[in-house]
C-alpha positions as CSV (number, residue, x, y, z in Angstrom):
1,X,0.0,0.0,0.0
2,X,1.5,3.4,-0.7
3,X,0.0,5.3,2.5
4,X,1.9,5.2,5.4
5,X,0.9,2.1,8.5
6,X,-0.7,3.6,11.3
7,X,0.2,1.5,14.4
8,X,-1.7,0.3,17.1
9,X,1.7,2.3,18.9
10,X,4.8,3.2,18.0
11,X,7.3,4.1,20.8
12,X,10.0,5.5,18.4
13,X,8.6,9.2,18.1
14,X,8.7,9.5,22.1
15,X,12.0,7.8,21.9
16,X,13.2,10.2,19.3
17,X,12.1,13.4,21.2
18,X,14.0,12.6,24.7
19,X,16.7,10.7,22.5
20,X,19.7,13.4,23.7
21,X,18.7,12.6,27.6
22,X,18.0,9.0,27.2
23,X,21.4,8.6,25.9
24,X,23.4,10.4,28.6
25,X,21.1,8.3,31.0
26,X,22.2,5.0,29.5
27,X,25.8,6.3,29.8
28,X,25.3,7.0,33.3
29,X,24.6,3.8,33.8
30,X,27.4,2.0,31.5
31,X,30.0,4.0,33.0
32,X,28.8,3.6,36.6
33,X,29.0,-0.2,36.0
34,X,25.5,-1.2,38.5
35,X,23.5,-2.7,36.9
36,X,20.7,-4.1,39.6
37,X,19.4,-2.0,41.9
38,X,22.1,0.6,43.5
39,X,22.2,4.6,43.1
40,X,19.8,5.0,39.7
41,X,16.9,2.6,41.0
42,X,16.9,4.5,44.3
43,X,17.2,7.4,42.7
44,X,13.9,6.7,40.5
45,X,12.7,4.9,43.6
46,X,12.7,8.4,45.3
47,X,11.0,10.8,41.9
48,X,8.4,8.1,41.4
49,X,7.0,7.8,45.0
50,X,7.5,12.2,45.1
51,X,5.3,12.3,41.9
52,X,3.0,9.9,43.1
53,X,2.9,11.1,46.2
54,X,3.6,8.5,49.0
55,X,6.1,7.4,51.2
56,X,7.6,4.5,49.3
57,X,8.5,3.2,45.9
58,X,9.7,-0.3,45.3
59,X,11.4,-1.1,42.1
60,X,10.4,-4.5,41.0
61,X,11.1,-6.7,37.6
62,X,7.5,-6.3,36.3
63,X,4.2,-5.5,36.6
64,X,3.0,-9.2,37.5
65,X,5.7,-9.0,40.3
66,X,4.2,-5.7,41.5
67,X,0.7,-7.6,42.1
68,X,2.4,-10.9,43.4
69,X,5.2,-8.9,45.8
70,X,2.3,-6.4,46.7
71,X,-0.5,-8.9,47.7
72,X,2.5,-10.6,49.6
73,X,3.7,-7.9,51.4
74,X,-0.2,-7.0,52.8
75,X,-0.1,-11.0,54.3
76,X,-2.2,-12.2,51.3
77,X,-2.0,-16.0,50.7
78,X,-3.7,-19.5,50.8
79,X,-7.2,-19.8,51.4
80,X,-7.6,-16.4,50.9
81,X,-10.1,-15.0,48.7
82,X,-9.4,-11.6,46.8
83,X,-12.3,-9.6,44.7
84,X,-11.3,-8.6,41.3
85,X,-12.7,-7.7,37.5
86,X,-13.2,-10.4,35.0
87,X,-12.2,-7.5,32.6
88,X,-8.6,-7.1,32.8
89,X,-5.2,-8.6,31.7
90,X,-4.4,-12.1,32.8
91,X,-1.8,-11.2,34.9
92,X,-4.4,-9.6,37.4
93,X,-5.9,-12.8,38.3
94,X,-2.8,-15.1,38.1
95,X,-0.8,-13.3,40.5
96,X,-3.8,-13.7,43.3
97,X,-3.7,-17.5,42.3
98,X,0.0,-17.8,42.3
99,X,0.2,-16.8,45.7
100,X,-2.3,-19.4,46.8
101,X,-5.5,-17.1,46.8
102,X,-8.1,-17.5,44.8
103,X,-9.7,-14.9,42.5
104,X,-13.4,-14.1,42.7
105,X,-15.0,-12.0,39.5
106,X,-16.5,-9.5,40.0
107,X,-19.0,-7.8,37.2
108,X,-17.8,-4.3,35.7
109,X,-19.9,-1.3,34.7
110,X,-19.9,-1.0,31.0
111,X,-19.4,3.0,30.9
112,X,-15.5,2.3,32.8
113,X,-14.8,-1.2,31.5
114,X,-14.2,-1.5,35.7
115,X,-15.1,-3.2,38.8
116,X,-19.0,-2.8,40.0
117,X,-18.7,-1.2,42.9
118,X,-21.8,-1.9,43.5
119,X,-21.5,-5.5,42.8
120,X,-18.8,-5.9,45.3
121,X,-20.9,-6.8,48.3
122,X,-22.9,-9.9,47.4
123,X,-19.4,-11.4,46.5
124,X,-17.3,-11.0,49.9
125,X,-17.6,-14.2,52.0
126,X,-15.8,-14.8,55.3
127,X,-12.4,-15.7,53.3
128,X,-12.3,-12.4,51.5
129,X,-8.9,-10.6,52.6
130,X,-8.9,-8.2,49.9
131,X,-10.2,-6.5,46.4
132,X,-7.6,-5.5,43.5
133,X,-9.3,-2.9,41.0
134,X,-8.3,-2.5,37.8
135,X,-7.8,1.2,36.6
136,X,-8.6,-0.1,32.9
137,X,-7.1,1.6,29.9
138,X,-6.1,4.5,32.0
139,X,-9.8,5.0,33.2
140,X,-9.9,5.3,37.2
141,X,-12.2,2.8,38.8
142,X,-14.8,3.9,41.1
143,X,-12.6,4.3,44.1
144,X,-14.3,5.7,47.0
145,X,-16.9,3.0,47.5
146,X,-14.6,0.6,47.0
147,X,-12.6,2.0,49.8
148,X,-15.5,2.3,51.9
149,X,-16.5,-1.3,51.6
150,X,-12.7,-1.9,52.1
151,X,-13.0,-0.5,55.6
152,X,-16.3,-1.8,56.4
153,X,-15.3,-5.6,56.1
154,X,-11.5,-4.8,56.9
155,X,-10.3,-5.9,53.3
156,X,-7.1,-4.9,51.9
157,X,-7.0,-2.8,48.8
158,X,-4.2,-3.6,45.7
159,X,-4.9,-1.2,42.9
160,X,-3.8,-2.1,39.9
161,X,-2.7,0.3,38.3
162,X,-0.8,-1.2,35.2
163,X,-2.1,1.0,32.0
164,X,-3.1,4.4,34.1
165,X,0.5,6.0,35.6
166,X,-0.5,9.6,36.0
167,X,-3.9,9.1,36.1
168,X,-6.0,10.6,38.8
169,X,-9.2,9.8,41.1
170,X,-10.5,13.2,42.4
171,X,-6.6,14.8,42.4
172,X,-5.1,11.7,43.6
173,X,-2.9,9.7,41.9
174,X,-3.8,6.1,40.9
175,X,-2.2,3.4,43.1
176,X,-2.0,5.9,46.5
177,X,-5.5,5.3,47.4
178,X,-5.6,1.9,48.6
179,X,-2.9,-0.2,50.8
180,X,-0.9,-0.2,48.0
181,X,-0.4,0.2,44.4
182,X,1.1,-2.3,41.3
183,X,2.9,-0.5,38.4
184,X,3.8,-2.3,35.1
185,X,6.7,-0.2,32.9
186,X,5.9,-2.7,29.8
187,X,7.6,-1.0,27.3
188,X,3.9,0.0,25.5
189,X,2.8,1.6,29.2
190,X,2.4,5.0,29.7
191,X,5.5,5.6,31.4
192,X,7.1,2.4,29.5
193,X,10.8,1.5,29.5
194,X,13.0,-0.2,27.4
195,X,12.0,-3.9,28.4
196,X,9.8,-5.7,31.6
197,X,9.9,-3.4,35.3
198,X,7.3,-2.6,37.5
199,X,6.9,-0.9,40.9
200,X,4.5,-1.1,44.3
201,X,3.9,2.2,45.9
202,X,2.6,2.3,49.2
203,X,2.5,4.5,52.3
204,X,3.4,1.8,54.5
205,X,6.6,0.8,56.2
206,X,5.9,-2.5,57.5
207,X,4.6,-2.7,53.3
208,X,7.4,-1.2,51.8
209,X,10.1,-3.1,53.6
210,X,8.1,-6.8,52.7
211,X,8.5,-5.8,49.1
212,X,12.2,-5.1,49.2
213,X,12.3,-8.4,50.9
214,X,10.7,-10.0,48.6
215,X,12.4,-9.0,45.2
216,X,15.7,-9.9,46.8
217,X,14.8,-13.8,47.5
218,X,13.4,-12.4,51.1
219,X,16.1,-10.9,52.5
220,X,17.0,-7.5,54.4
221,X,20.9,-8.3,54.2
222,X,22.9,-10.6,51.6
223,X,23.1,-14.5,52.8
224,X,20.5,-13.8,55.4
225,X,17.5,-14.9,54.0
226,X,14.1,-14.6,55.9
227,X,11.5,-15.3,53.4
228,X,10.8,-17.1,50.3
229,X,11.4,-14.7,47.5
230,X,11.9,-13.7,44.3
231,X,14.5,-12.7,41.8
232,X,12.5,-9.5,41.0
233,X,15.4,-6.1,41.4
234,X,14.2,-3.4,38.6
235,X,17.5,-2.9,36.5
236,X,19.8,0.2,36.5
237,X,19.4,0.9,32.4
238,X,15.8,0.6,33.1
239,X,15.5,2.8,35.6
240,X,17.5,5.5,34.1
241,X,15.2,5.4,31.2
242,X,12.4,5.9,33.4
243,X,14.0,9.0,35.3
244,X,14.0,10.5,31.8
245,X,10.4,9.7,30.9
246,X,9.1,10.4,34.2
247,X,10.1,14.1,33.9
248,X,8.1,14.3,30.6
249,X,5.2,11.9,32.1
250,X,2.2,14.9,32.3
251,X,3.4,16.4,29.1
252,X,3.2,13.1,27.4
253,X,-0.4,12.2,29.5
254,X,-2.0,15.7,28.5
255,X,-0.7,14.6,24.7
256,X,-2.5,11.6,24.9
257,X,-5.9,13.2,26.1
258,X,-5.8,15.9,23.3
259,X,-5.5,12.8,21.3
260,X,-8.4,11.4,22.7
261,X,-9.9,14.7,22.1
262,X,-9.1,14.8,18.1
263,X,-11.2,11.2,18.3
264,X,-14.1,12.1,20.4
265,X,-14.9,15.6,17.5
266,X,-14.5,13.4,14.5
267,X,-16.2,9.6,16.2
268,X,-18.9,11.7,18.2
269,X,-21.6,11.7,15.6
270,X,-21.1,8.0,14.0
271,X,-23.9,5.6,14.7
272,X,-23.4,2.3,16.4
273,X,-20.4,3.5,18.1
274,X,-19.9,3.9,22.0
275,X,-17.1,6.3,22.7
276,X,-14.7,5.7,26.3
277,X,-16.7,7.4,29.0
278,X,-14.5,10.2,30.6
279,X,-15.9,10.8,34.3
280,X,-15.4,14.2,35.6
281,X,-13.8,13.4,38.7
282,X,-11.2,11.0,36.7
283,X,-8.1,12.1,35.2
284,X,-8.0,9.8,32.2
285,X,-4.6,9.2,30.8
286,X,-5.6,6.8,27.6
287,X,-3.2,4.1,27.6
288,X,-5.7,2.7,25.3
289,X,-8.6,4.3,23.2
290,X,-11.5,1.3,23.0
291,X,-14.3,1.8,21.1
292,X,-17.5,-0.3,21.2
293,X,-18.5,-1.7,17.8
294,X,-21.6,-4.2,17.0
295,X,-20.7,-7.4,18.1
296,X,-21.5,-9.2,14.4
297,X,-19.6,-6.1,12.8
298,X,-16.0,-6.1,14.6
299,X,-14.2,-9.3,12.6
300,X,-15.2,-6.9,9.5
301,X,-14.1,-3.7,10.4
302,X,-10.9,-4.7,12.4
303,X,-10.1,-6.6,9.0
304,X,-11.4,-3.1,6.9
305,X,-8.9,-1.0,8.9
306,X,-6.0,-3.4,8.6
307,X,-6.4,-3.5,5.1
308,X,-6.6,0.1,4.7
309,X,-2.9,0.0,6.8
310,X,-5.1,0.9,10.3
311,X,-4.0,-1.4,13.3
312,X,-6.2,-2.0,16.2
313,X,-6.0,-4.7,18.8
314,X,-9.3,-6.2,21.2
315,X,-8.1,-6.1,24.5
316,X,-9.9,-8.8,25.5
317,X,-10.9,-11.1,23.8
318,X,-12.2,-13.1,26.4
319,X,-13.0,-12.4,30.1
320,X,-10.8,-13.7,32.7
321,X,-12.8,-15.8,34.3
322,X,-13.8,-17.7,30.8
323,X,-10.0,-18.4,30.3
324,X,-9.3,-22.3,30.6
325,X,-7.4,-21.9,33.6
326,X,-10.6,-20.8,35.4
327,X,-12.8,-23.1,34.1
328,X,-13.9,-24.9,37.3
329,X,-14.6,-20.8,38.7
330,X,-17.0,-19.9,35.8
331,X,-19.9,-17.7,36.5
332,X,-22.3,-15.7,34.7
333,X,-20.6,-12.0,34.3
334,X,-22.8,-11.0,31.5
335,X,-21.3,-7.2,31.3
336,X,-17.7,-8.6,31.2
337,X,-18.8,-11.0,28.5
338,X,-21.3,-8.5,26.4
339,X,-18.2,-5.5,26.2
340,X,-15.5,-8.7,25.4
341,X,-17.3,-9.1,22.4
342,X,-17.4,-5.3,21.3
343,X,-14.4,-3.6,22.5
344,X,-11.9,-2.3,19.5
345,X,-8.6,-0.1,20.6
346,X,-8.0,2.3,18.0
347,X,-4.2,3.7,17.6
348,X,-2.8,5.7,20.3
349,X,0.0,7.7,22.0
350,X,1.1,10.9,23.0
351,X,2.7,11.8,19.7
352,X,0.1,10.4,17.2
353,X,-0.5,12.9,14.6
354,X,-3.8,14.9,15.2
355,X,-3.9,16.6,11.9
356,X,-3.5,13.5,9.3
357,X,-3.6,9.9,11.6
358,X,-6.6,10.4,13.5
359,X,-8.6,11.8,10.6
360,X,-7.6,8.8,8.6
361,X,-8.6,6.4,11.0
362,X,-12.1,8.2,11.8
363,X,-12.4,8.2,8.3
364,X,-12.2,4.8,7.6
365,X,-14.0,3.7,10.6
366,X,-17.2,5.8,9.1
367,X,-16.5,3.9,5.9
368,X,-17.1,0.3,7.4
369,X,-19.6,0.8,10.4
């Protein structure tokens, strides 16, 4: 085709703009010769947890090992029961069954693609410890009631917080509001590095300390090991890359809404399209831009976009709990299962071009609804 692909995302043009400083960070490093852990990840440890705004930042290896350290560290473990969304990435669930919990879905409101909060209730039994909310494509859940149930039944709350860094429930942060909060720095994230890292923020000690435990194979001092562990230290390169993009994080956030923006002028008026619901309280930060299209229509017009050089990618497919791995937990989530079955990301990032891509896309999306 002669017109140019438009990617689902393309980190390059972010990499390209901080390329100067990104470089003199990865010399830093090189010259420094640490490589896990040392000055740099406590030096990120220290601007992450002052932007977001709480006492402690762990570094970790991944996202997955933010959830799995972080439901750890607040004493979650076998025959526990912890309340999540069906409508999230795998990794959600898995990290409550990997550490010998078991996941119980929860149905989402189809306006936020998130956790119920109303449906939260009528799931908590005398085994619930805690709930992990997902802040879905960069869309805050409905935190407040959540936190007041929290209290109410003396649950712990995880947020996961894996596509929304920089997002905000009524001027907080995401990930500050409940005990603690999981971070993913997937390269495609919001604040993404240059391969796998994640992070747990929390505002507690006795929290923060488990964690560093934890992603050093449970120990506070070399050869003195307390704890079953993990192999999970965030990497000096990464973390130097992250120091970079982290000063340009709100820039690259408010890019991303004007983004959004372009889309909502130009998608507004098309029928049988539902646009992401922005609440006001809720500083959206569009790691993703899903659309809902007619269930029968999507195969078609994912395949009409593709062909006219448009990516797009259904995140998900299928709802957690009707993955194979849960199929002795199924139950009947039928908001989870109705918005699997529509959902449609469109292209997006901070530096997609306003004036030519997003036309193009809306463009061809009018053609095939």
């Amino acid at each position: 085709m002669s017109e140019i692909k438009i990617p689902i995302y393309d980190p390059r043009p972010e990499i390209a703009a901080l390329r100067g400083e990104i470089d003199a960070a990865i010399k830093r490093v090189i010259d420094s010769g640490r490589f896990i852990l040392g000055p740099e990840v406590e030096a990120f440890e220290r601007e992450a947890a002052a932007y977001l705004g709480v006492k402690h930042a762990v570094g970790l290896n991944s996202g997955t090992d933010a959830l799995v350290i972080g439901l750890r560290a607040l004493g979650i473990g076998p025959g526990d029961e912890v309340i999540t969304t069906p409508f999230t990435f795998f990794a959600t669930a898995e990290a409550i069954s990997l550490v010998g919990a078991t996941p119980v879905f929860v149905d989402i409101d189809p306006r936020t693609f998130n956790i119920d909060p109303a449906l939260i209730p009528a799931a908590i039994s005398d085994r619930t410890r805690a709930i992990v909310p997902v802040h879905l494509y960069g869309q805050a859940a409905e935190m407040d009631p959540i936190l007041k149930i929290a209290r109410e039944h003396g649950l712990k709350v995880l947020e996961d917080t894996a596509q929304a860094f920089g997002g905000e429930y009524k001027g907080r942060k995401l990930g500050t509001l409940g005990d603690a909060g999981a971070f993913s720095f997937f390269p495609t994230k919001n604040l993404g590095g240059f391969g796998d890292g994640g992070l747990l923020a929390t505002n507690s000690d006795e929290v923060a300390e488990k964690a560093r435990m934890l992603r050093a194979h449970g120990a506070r001092r070399k050869y003195e090991n307390e704890l079953l562990g993990y192999n999970s230290r965030l990497d000096a390169l990464q973390a130097a890359v992250l120091r970079v993009k982290l000063r340009h994080l709100d820039e690259f956030n408010q890019s991303r809404r004007r983004v959004a923006r372009a889309y909502g002028e130009r998608l507004g008026t098309l029928p049988n399209l539902v646009l992401p619901y922005e609440a006001p309280h809720v500083g959206h930060v569009f790691h993703q831009y899903t659309v809902r299209v007619p269930a029968d229509r999507r195969n078609a017009i994912t395949a009409g976009l593709a062909d006219r050089g448009i990516s797009t990618i259904v995140y998900y497919p299928v709802p957690v709990h009707r993955l194979p791995v849960y199929a002795h937990a199924q139950s009947d989530l039928p908001a989870a299962e109705e918005v699997a079955k529509q959902v449609l990301s469109l292209p997006m990032g901070p530096l997609l071009d306003v004036r030519h891509a997003v036309p193009r896309v809306a463009s061809a999306l009018q053609s095939l609804l």
